[in-house]
C-alpha positions as CSV (number, residue, x, y, z in Angstrom):
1,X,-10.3,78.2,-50.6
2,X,-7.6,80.0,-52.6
3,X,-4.5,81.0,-50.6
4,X,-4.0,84.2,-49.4
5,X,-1.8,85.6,-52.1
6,X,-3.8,84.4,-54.7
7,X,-7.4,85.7,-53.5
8,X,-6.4,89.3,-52.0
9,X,-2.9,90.4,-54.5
10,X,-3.9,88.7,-58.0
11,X,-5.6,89.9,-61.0
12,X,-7.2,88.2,-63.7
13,X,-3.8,87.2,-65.4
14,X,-2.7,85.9,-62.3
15,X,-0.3,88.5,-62.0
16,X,0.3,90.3,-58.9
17,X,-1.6,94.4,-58.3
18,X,0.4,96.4,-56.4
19,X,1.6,100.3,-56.7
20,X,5.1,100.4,-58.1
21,X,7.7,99.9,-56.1
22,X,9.4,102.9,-55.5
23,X,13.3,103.4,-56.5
24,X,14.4,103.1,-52.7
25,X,13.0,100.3,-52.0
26,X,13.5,98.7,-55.1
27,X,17.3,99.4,-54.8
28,X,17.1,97.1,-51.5
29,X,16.8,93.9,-53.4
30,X,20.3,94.3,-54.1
31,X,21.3,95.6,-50.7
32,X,24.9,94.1,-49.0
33,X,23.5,95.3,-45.7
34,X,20.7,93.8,-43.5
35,X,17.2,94.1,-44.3
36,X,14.8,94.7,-41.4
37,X,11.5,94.8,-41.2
38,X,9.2,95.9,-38.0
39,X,6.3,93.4,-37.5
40,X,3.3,93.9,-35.3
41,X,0.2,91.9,-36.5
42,X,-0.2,88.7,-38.7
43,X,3.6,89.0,-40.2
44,X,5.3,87.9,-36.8
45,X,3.4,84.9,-37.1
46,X,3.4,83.8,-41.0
47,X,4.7,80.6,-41.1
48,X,4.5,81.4,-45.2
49,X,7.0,84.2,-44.8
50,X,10.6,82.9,-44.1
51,X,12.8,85.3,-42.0
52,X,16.5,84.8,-41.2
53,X,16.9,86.2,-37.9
54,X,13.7,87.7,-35.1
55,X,13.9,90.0,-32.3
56,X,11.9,91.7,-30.0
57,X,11.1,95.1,-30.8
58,X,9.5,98.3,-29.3
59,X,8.6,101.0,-31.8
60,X,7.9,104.3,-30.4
61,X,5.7,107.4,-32.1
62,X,3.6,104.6,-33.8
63,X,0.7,102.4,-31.8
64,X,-0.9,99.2,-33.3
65,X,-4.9,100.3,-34.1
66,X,-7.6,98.5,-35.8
67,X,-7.9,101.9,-38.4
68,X,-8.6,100.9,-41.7
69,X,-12.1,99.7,-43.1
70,X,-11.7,96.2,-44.5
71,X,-14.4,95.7,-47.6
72,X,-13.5,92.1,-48.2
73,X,-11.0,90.5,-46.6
74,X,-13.0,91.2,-42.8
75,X,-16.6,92.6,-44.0
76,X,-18.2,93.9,-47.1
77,X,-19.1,97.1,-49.0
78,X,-22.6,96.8,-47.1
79,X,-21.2,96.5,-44.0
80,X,-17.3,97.0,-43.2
81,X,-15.0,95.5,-40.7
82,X,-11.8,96.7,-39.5
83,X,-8.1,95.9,-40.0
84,X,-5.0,96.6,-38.3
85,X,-2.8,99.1,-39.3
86,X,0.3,100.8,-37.9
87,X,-0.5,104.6,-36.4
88,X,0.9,107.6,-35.0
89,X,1.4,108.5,-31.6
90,X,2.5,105.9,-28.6
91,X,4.0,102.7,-29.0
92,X,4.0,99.5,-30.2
93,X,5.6,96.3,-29.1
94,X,6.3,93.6,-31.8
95,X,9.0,92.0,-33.8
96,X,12.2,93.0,-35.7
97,X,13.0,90.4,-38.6
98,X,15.4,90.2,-40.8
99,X,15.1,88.9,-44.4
100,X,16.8,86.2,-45.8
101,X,20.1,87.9,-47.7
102,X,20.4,85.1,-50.3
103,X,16.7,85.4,-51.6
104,X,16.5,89.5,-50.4
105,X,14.9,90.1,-53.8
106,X,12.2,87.6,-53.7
107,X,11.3,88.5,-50.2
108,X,11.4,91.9,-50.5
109,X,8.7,91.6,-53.5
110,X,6.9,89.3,-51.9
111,X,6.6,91.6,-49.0
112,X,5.5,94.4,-51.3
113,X,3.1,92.7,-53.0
114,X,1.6,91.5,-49.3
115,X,1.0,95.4,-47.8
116,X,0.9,97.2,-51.2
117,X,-1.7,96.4,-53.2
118,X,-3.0,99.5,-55.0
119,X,-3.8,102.0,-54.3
120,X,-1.6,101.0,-50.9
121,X,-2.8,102.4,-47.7
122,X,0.9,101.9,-46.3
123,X,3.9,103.9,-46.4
124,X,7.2,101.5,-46.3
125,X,9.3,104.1,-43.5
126,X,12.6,103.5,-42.1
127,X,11.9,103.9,-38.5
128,X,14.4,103.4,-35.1
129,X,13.3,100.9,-32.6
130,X,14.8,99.1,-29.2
131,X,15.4,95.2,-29.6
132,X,17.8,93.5,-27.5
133,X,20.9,94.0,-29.4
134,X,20.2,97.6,-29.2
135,X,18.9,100.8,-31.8
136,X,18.7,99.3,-34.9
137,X,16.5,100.9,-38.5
138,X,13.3,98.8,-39.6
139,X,11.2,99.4,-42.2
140,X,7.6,99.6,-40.9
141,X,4.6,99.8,-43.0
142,X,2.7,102.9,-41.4
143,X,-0.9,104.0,-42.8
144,X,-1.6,106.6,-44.8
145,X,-4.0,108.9,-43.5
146,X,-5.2,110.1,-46.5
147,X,-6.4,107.3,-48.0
148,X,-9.7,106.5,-48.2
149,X,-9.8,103.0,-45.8
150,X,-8.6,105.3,-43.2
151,X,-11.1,105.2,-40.2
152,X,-9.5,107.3,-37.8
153,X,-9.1,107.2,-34.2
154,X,-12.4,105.2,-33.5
155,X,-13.7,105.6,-29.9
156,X,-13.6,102.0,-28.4
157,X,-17.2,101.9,-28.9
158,X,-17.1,102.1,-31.9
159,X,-14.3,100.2,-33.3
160,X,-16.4,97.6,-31.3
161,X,-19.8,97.8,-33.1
162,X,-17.9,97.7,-36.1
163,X,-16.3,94.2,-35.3
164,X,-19.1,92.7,-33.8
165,X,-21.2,92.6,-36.6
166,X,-19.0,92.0,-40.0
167,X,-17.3,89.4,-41.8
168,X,-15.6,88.9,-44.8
169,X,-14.2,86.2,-47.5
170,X,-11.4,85.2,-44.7
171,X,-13.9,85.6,-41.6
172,X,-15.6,87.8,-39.0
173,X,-13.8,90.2,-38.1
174,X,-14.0,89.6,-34.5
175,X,-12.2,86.5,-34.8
176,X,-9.4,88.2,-36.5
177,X,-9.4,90.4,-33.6
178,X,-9.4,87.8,-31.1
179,X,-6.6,85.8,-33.0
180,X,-4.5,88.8,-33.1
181,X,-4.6,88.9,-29.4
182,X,-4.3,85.4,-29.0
183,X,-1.0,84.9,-31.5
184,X,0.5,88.3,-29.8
185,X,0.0,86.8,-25.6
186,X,1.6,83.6,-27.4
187,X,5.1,86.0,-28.1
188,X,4.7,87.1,-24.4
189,X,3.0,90.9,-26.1
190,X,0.6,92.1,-23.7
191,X,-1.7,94.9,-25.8
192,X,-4.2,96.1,-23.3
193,X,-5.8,98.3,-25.6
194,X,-6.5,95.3,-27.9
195,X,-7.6,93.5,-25.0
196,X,-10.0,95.5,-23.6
197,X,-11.5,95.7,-27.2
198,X,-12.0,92.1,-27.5
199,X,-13.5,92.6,-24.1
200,X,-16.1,94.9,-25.6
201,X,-16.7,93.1,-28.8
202,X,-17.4,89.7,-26.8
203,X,-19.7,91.5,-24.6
204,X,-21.5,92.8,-27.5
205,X,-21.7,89.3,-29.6
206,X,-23.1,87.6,-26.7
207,X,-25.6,89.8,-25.6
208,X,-29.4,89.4,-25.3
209,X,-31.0,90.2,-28.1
């Protein structure tokens, strides 16, 4: 099976699809100060992606949701699955990293290319949150509501019926969701609202016909 990378960010040349970069993020690469970046799903635990320094983190105004349709990578154009993406309101507990300084460039477009691909359903914000050294600014990649993957705020119901039933070229999509869970009770993050989703979609998977 092709790597991540290659399957979901390359085109036919091989070469990488993502929107441009914009000017203030691009400008980063050659930033003198730290580089943070606010984690919440699969990017606290990528072994793939190096990281110089981690701490816990709790972003307020923002709530970890499974909100965005998934046509491939977690079900199909027939029948969708869900993702994870980063929405307003509430709160979200996950992980402040810090990007390697001496190969800041390469990370940061490595990064990019990761939650960007075009046309991106993220916005790269510079957002406050609480870690134990104190306030410190992260970039977090928050959805865009406007874009067309947006589900909205699914009833539980819903968002569950939608897992149960689809899977795509990495899996179905309730197994993301239970590994999600599963990788964020390993870094001691408790999401009950993720929980009690995987509660539902397990109830529905198994049963009676």
């Amino acid at each position: 099976m092709p790597d991540f990378f290659t399957r979901s960010f390359c085109g036919n040349d091989g070469s990488l699809v993502a929107d441009p970069m914009p000017a203030e993020i691009s400008a980063l690469r050659d930033s003198a100060e730290p580089v943070w970046i606010f984690a919440y799903g699969s990017l606290m635990w990528d072994a793939h992606f190096p990281r110089a320094e981690t701490e816990p983190a709790l972003l307020r105004g923002y709530h970890r949701s499974f909100c965005l349709y998934s046509y491939d990578y977690r079900g199909t154009r027939a029948r969708p699955g869900l993702t994870l993406g980063l929405d307003r309101g509430g709160a979200c507990r996950g992980v402040a990293l810090r990007l390697p300084h001496e190969t800041l460039a390469v990370q940061l477009d490595r990064l990019w290319a990761r939650e960007m691909t075009a046309p991106r359903v993220y916005d790269m914000r510079l957002v406050p949150v609480r870690t134990t050294s104190g306030t410190r600014k992260a970039f977090a990649f928050t959805v865009r509501r406007t874009h067309a993957d947006y589900a909205g705020r699914l009833s539980p119901e819903a968002a569950a019926g939608i897992i149960a039933g689809a899977a795509g070229w990495r899996g179905a999509c309730r197994d993301y969701l239970a590994d999600t869970v599963s990788h964020l009770a390993g870094l001691g993050i408790t999401d009950a609202s993720l929980q009690r989703l995987a509660q539902r979609v397990e109830a529905l998977v198994t049963a009676p016909a």
